[in-house]
C-alpha positions, 0 to 999 in steps of 0.5 A: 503523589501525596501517600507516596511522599508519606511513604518516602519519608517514613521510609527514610526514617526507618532507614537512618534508625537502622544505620544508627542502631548497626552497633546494637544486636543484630536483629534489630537493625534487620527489623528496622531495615526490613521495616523500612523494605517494606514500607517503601517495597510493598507495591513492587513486591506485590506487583512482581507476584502478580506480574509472574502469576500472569504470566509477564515474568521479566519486567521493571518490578520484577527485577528491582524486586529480585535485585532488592531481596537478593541484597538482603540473602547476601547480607546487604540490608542497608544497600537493599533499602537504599536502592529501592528508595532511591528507585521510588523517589526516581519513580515519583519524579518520573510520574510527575514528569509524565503527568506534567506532559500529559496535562500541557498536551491536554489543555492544548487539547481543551478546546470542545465545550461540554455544553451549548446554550440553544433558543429551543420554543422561545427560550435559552437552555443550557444543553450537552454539545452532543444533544444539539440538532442541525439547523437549532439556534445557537447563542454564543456569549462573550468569552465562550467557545464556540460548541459546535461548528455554524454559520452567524445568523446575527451580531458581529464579534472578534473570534480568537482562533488560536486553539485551531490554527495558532494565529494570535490575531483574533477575526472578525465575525458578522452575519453570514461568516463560518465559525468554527467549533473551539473557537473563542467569542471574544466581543459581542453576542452571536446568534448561529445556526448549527451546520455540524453535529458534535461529533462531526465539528471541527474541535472533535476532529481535532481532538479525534486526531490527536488522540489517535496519533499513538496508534501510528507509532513511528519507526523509532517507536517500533524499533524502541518496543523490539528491541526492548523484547530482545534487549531485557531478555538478554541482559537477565540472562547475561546476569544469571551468567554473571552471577554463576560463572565467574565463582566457579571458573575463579574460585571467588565467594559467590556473594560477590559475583551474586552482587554484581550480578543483582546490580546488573539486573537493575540496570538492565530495564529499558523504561527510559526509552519505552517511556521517553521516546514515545512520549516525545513523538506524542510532546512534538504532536500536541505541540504542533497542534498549537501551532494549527497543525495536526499530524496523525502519527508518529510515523507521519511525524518522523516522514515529515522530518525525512523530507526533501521534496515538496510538491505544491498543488496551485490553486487554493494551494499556492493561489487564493483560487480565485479570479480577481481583476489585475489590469485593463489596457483600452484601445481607443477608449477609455479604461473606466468606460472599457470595464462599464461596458464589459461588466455590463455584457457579463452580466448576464453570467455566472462563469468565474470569470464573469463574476470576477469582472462583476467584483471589481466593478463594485455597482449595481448593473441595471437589467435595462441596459442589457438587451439581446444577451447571450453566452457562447459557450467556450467564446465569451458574452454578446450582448447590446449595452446601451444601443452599442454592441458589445462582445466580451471574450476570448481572442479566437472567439473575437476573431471568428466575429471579424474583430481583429487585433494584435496580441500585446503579450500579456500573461494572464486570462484575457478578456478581450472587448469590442464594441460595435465591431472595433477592438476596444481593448483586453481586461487582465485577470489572474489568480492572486497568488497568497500573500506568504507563499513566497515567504513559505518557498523561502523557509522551505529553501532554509529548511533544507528541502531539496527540490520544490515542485507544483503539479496542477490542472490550469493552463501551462502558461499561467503555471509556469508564470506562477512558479516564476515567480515564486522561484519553484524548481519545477511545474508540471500543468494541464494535469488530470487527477490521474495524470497528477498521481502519475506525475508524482510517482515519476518524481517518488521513483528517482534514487537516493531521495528522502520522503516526498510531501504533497500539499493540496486542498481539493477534493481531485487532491485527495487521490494525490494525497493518499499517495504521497509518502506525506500527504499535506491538506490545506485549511480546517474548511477545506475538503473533509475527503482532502483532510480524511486522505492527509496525514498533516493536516494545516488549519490555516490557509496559509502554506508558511506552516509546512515549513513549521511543521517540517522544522517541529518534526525534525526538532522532535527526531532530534529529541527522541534520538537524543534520548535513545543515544543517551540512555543506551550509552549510560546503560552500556556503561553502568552494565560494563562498570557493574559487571567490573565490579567498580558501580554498586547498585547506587549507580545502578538506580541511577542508570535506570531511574535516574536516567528515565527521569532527565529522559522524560524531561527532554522529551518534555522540550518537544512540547515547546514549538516555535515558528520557522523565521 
């Protein structure tokens, strides 16, 4: 940048000492023009050479090359300079813009450490991320990122994770808990356990992501690269045409239509939308991944802002996935002693359910209370609890053993309880459904999507109560793996629809997802199959984000057509004005560098993401 800059105003030197000495002999205003052509041209003359020796004959270099010399073989030495300066100084701007977003893209990006610092025979030792075995110890440091994805072996400390899923609020940390490679220790030391290899961890599937999102290029993109083929092919030929014909039909001096025609050439160069609008689609990427969300591809992109059905798996989707007690009802007997008699027959099993009865008791059962324990599978727990007979299970179950009861209507799983014989009453419990799954229907309604949709294997009582209660539009339940990729076909077939994009997070998601025109996995721990058969992948649990990403998709579209509708509309009409005769080749810089340059710069704005309200 700086030996251009010296060359620019070396450039503008010579050029001003040519127009003050155009009253001297001819010569030698040619010699300080041709001086300064060359200072300034050189790099585009020899690239031209070497563009038409292999054998790419039409690009920018060429044209400007032979816009520029041809002004000089009609006389116009100060218009030749002129153009070709004003061409370099448009192109170090350029380059400057281009750079500009390669840098902010890339320091969203820096978030893999090099090094990692392992307790190897004793003692700490500074190695590279990638010589780090599985199972070797790791020492984290306040204000260091995390090297490699493992499990906290000792020491607590907050963790900014904002690099991974664009959360500001920093979390918590303690023996026991995941921390994820690209992570920030923020407060105390960490001692860890490596569970993934550098290659495998979170921060380089990340960075493997983005990196590779240029390789699935949008339709905008593939259309921009065609029509770039077919666009500059023509428009030289249009300008051969311009130069020879109307001088032979009209009687003109060939030096004029020969002028209109080089100005027309240097119009005619599409870099404005070969260069802005891919680098859009790459700003809208790397800015969403601030946000935590990572999209492969410019094509999964441009899908994602086409969508007007969302499709939502249940559990671990919309709901935690896990069980957790919402109420207990006793029937003569008391609601404390109901619960301390159920956990203590559940005991004895590691059915969810009974897991979930173990959690919200909060204590220790003592094995001596429980005696003659036993699980029916299907029905429920049978055990002695303290001299008393306690049964713990389903209705069916209860009444096949002579315990009879009225349904009281609740929704939910019930665990019904007798003891010695009598009803004692029912536990409720449900999956709890996310804290912002609500608030995410809610964006998803504003941001204009049409129809929203849950597909799920749970029972079609607990499915129609959630999707009640989120205001869902529709739910189909009781599905298969199978039966859900068959479901969500029915729904692609109907006409005159958008893209579908399907939301899940486990493993019997993965086939779903693959089939979705957007497959959307949920969560950086979720399934490695989910998030390999996604094309966005939501770093956070939280399923508020697909309405960001649907909002950064379309603002990204928005951009990249903006700058094709510009560009093209400025070209067409410098091309007609110069073909008129009424735009010199000033205009005709400007319409080819200038015009890349405010491009780029708008492009740049796709970089800049904010949070669906």
């Amino acid at each position: 940048m700086k030996k251009q800059g010296i060359r620019i105003l070396l450039c503008a030197g010579l050029f001003a000492a040519g127009l003050a000495a155009q009253g001297a002999p001819a010569w030698v205003s040619l010699a300080l023009f041709a001086a300064a052509y060359l200072v300034i041209g050189c790099d585009v003359l020899y690239k031209a050479v070497r563009g038409v020796l292999g054998g790419e004959l039409i690009n920018e270099n060429f044209l400007m090359a032979i816009a520029t010399v041809g002004a000089f073989a009609i006389g116009k030495y100060a218009e030749g300079v002129e153009v070709m300066l004003f061409y370099q100084i448009g192109e170090m701007f350029q380059h400057y813009a281009v750079g500009k977003s390669r840098r902010s893209i890339a320091s969203l990006m820096d978030i893999r450490p090099d090094t990692a610092t392992v307790r190897r025979d004793g003692e700490l030792r500074e190695v590279d991320a990638e010589e780090v075995a599985v199972g070797e110890t790791l020492v984290i440091r306040p204000g260091e990122r995390v090297p490699l994805d493992a499990v906290v072996v000792e020491g607590e400390s907050m963790l900014d994770t904002a690099a991974l899923t664009g959360e500001s609020v920093p979390r918590a940390a303690a023996a026991g808990d995941t921390l994820l490679s690209g992570c920030i220790n923020l407060t105390g030391l960490l001692t860890a356990r490596a569970v993934k290899p550098a290659e495998e961890s979170t921060a380089s599937r990340i960075l493997e992501l983005v990196e590779n999102a240029s390789a699935r290029k949008s339709r905008s993109e593939r259309f921009i690269t065609r029509f770039a083929r077919v666009y500059t092919p023509l428009v030289v030929g249009l300008a051969v045409l311009l130069a020879v014909l109307p001088p032979l039909v009209t009687g003109q001096a060939f030096s004029v239509w020969l002028y209109r025609a080089l100005s027309f050439l240097v119009v005619s160069c599409p870099c404005a939308l070969v260069i802005s609008v891919p680098l859009s689609f790459f700003g809208g990427i790397g800015g969403a991944s601030r946000q935590g969300i990572l999209v492969k591809g410019g094509n999964d992109l441009e899908a994602l802002a086409q969508t007007d059905t969302v499709v939502f798996d249940k559990t671990g989707t919309l709901t935690h996935g896990v069980f957790a007690v919402q109420v207990v009802h006793g029937a003569g007997m008391d609601e404390e002693t109901l619960m301390e008699l159920a956990v203590c027959a559940e005991s004895v099993s590691n059915h969810p359910i009974s897991q979930s009865l173990l959690r919200a008791w909060g204590k220790r059962v003592e094995p001596e209370r429980v005696r003659e324990a036993r699980e029916i599978r299907g029905g429920g727990v049978e055990a002695v609890v303290d001299g008393r007979r306690v049964l713990a299970g389903n209705a069916r179950w209860l009444r096949e053993n002579g315990v009879h009861f009225e349904p009281d209507g609740c929704e939910g799983t019930l665990v019904h309880v007798a003891v010695d014989g009598r009803y004692a009453g029912h536990i409720v419990i449900a999956d709890r459904i996310k804290e912002d799954a609500g608030a995410a229907i809610q964006a998803l309604r504003r941001a204009g999507v049409r129809r929203l949709v849950m597909l799920t294997g749970d029972k079609r009582e607990v499915a129609e109560r959630t999707a009640r209660a989120l205001g869902l539009d529709d739910v189909r339940a009781e599905l298969l793996p199978d039966g859900k990729v068959a479901e969500l076909e029915r729904l692609m077939a109907g006409p005159g629809r958008g893209k579908l994009a399907f939301v899940g997070d486990g493993i019997n998601d993965a086939p779903v997802l693959a089939r979705a025109d957007v497959g959307v996995a949920m969560g950086g721990l979720g399934s490695d199959a989910a998030i390999e058969a996604a094309d966005v992948v939501l770093m956070t649990d939280e399923p508020s984000k697909l309405a960001d990403a649907i909002g950064i998709a379309r603002r990204t579209l928005r951009i990249a057509h903006e700058n094709i509708v510009f560009a093209l509309a400025v070209k067409l009409l410098v091309l007609a004005l110069s073909a008129l005769g009424l735009a010199g080749m000033q205009a005709a810089v400007f319409a080819d560098v200038g015009v890349t340059v405010l491009a780029i710069l708008n492009a740049l704005r796709a970089l800049r993401v904010r949070r669906a309200e």
